[in-house]
Every structure is written in structure tokens, then in C-alpha cells.
N, CA and C of each residue as an Amber inpcrd file, in Angstrom:
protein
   249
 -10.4360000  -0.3820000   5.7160000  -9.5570000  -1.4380000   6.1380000
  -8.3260000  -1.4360000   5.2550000  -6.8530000  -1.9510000   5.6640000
  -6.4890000  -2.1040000   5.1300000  -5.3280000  -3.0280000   5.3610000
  -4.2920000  -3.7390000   4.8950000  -3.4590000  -4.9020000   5.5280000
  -1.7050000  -4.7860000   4.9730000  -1.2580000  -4.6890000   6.6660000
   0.4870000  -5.0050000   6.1130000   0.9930000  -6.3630000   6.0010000
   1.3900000  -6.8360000   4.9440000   1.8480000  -7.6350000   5.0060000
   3.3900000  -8.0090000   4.9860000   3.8210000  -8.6580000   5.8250000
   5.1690000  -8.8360000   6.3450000   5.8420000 -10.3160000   5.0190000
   6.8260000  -9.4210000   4.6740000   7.7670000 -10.5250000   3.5640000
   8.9750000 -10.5590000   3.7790000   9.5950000 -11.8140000   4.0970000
  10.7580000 -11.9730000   4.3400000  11.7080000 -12.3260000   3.3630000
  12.2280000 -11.7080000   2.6270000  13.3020000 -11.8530000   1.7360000
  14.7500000 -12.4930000   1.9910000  16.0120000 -12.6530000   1.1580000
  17.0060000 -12.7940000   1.2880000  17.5040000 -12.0150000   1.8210000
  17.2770000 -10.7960000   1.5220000  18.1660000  -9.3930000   2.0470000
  17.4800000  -8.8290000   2.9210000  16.3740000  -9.2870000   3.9690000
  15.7510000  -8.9170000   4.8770000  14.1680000  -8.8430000   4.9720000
  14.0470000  -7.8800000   5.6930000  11.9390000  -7.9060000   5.8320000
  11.8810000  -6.5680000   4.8530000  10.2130000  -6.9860000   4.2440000
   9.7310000  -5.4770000   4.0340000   8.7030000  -5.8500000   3.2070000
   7.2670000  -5.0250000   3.0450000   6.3960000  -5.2360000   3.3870000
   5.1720000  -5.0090000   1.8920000   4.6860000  -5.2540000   1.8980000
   3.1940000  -5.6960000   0.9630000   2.2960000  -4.4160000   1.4330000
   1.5740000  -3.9720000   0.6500000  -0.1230000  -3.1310000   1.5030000
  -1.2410000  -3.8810000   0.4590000  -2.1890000  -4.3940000   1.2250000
  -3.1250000  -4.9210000   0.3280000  -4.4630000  -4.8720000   1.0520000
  -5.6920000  -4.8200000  -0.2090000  -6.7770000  -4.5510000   0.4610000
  -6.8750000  -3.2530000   1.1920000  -6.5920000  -2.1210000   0.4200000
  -6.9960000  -1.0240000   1.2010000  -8.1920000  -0.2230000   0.3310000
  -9.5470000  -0.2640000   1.5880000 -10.7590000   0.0560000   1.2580000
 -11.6340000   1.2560000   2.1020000 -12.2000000   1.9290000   1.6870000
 -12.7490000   2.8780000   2.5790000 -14.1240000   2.8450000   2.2880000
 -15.0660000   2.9500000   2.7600000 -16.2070000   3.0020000   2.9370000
 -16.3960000   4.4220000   1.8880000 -17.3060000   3.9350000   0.9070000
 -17.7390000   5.7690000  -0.0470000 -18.4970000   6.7630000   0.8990000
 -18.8980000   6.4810000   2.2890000 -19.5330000   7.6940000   3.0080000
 -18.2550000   8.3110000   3.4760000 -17.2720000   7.5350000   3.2960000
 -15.9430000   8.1630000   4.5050000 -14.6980000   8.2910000   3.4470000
 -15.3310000   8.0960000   2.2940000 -14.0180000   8.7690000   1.2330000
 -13.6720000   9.7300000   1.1100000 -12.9460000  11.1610000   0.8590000
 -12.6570000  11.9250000   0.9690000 -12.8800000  12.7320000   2.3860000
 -12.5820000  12.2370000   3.2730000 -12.6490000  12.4490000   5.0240000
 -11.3140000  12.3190000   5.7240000 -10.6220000  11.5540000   4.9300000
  -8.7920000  11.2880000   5.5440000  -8.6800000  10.1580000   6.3160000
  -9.1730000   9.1010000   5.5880000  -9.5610000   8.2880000   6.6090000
  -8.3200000   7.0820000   5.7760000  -8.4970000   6.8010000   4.2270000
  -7.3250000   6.8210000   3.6240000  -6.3130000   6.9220000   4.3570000
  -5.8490000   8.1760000   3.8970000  -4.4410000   8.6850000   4.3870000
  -4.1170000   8.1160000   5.8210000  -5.0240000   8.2180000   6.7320000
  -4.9820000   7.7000000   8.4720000  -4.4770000   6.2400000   8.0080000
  -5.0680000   5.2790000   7.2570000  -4.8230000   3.9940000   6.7490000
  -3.3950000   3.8390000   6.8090000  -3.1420000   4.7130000   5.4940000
  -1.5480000   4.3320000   4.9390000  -1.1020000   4.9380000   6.2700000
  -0.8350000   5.8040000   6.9980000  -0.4000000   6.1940000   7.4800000
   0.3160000   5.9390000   8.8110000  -0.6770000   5.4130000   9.0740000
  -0.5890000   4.1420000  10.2040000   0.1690000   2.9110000   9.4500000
  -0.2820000   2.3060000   8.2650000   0.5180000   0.9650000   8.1120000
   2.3310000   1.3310000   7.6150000   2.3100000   2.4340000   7.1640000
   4.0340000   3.2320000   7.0850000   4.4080000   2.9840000   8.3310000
   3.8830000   3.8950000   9.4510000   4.6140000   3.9380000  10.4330000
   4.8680000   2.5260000  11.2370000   3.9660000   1.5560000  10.9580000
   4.4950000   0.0260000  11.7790000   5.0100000  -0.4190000  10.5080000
   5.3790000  -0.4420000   9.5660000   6.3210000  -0.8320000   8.7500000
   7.8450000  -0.2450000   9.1080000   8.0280000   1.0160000   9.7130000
   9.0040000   1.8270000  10.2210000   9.2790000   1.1380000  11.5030000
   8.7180000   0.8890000  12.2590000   8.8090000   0.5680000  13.2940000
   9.4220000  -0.7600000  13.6430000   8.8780000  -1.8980000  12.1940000
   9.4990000  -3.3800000  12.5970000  10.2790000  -3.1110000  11.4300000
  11.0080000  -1.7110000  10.8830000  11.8660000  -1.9860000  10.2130000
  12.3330000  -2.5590000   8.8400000  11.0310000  -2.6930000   8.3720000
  10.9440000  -3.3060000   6.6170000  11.4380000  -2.3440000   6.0850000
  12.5560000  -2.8140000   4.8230000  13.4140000  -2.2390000   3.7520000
  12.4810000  -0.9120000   2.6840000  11.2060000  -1.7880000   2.7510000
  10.5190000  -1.1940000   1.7780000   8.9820000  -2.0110000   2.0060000
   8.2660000  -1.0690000   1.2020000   6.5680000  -1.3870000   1.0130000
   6.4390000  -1.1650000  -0.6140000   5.0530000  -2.3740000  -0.7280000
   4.6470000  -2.4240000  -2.0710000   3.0400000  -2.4020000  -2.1710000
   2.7120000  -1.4740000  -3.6280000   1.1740000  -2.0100000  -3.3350000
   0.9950000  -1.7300000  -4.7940000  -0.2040000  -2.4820000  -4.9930000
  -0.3840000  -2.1200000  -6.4180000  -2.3720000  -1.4040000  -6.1090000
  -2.5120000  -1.0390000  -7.6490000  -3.6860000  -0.1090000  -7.3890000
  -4.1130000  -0.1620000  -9.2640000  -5.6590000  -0.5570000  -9.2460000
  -5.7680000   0.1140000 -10.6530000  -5.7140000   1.4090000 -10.8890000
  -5.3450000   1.8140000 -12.1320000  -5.4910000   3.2040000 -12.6330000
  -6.7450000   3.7750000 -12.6740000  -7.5410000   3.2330000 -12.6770000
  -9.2540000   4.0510000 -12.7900000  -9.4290000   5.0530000 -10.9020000
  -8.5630000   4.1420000 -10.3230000  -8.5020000   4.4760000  -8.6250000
  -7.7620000   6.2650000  -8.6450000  -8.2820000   6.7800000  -9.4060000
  -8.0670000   8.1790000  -8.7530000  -7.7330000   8.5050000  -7.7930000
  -8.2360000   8.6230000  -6.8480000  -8.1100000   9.3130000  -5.6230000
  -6.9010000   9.2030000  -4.5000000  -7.0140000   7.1870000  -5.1290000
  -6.2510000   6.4400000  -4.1680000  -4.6080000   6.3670000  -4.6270000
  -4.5860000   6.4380000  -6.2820000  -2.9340000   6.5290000  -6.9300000
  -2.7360000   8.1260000  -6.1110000  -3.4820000   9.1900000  -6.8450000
  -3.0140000  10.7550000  -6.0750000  -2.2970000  10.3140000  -4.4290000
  -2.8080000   9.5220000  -3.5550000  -3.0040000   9.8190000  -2.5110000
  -1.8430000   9.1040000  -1.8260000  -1.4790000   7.5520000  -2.8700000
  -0.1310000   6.8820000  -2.8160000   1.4250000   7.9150000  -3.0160000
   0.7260000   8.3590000  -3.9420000   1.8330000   9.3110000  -4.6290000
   2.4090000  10.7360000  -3.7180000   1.3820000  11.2310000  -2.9570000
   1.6060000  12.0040000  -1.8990000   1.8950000  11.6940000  -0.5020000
   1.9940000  10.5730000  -0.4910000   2.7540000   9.3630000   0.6110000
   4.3600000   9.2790000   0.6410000   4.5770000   9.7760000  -0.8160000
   6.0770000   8.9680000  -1.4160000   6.1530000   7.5030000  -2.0600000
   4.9800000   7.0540000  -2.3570000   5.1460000   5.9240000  -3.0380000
   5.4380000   6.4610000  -5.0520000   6.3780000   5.7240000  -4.9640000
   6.5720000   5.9720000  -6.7080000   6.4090000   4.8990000  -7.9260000
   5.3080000   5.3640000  -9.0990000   4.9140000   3.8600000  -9.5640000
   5.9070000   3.8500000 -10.1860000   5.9170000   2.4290000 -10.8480000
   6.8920000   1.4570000 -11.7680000   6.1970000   0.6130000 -12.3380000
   6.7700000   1.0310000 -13.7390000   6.5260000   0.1000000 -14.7910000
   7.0490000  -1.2020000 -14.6220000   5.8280000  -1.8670000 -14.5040000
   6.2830000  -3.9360000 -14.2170000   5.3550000  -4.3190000 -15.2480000
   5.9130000  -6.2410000 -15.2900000   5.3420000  -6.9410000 -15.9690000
   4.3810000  -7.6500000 -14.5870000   2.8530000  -7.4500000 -14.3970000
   2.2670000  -8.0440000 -13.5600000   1.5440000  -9.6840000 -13.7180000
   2.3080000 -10.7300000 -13.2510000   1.6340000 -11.8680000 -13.3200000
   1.1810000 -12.6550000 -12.6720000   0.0150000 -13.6040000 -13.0810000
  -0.5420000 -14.1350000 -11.6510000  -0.8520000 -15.4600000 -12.5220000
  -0.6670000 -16.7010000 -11.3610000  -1.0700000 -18.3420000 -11.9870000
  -1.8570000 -18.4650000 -11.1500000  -3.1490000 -18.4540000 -11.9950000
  -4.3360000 -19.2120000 -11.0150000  -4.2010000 -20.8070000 -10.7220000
  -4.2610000 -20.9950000  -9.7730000  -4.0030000 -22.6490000  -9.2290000
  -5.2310000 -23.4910000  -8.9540000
């Protein structure tokens, strides 16, 4: 599974990826890649500026697999307020 999420900015739309999970019988099968692949192309399609996703580093498979997408990491300060 995995989810686009649509963000509307000042300077236009463009988009979130979150929650992307594959089943460990169907990991290394391309089922991934089918994921992103699909949520790029309807991100292309309604035209978002850009996509974001974050990923821990222990996620092997899944940074390689961002990275051969064209996603490029960046060094951020990541913060979150629990409410």
C-alpha cells in the first residue's frame, strides 16, 4: 500500500508519499517500484510541483529504490508536536 497525498501550497499543489508498505512475501518482486510508480505518474498527471517522502535509514531497500526513482535526500531538521 501506499498514499498520495495532495498539499496545497502558496505557490501551488504538490504532493506527500506516505505509508508505503509491501508485504515481506512480495518484497523484492517490484511491487515497490509498481507503488511509487504509479503514485509519480498521478502526481504528473494532477500536476504537483513536487513529491516528498521521508524513510528511515535502516530501510535499505526502500532509500536504494527512492533514489533510483529520482528522489534526492536532504539534509533537514525533522520535527513533530505531539498534541
Amino acid at each position: 500500500m501506499a498514499t498520495l497525498v495532495p498539499i496545497i501550497i502558496p505557490t501551488g499543489l504538490c504532493g506527500r508519499i506516505e505509508d508505503v508498505a509491501v508485504l515481506p512475501s512480495l518484497q523484492g518482486k517490484g511491487v515497490g517500484r509498481e507503488l511509487m510508480t504509479r503514485l509519480i505518474s498521478e502526481a504528473k498527471r494532477s500536476q504537483m510541483s513536487h513529491l516528498t517522502l521521508t524513510s528511515k535509514p535502516g530501510r535499505v531497500a526502500a532509500n536504494a529504490l527512492y533514489s533510483k526513482l529520482g528522489f534526492v535526500r536532504y539534509e533537514t531538521n525533522n520535527y513533530r508536536l505531539a498534541l
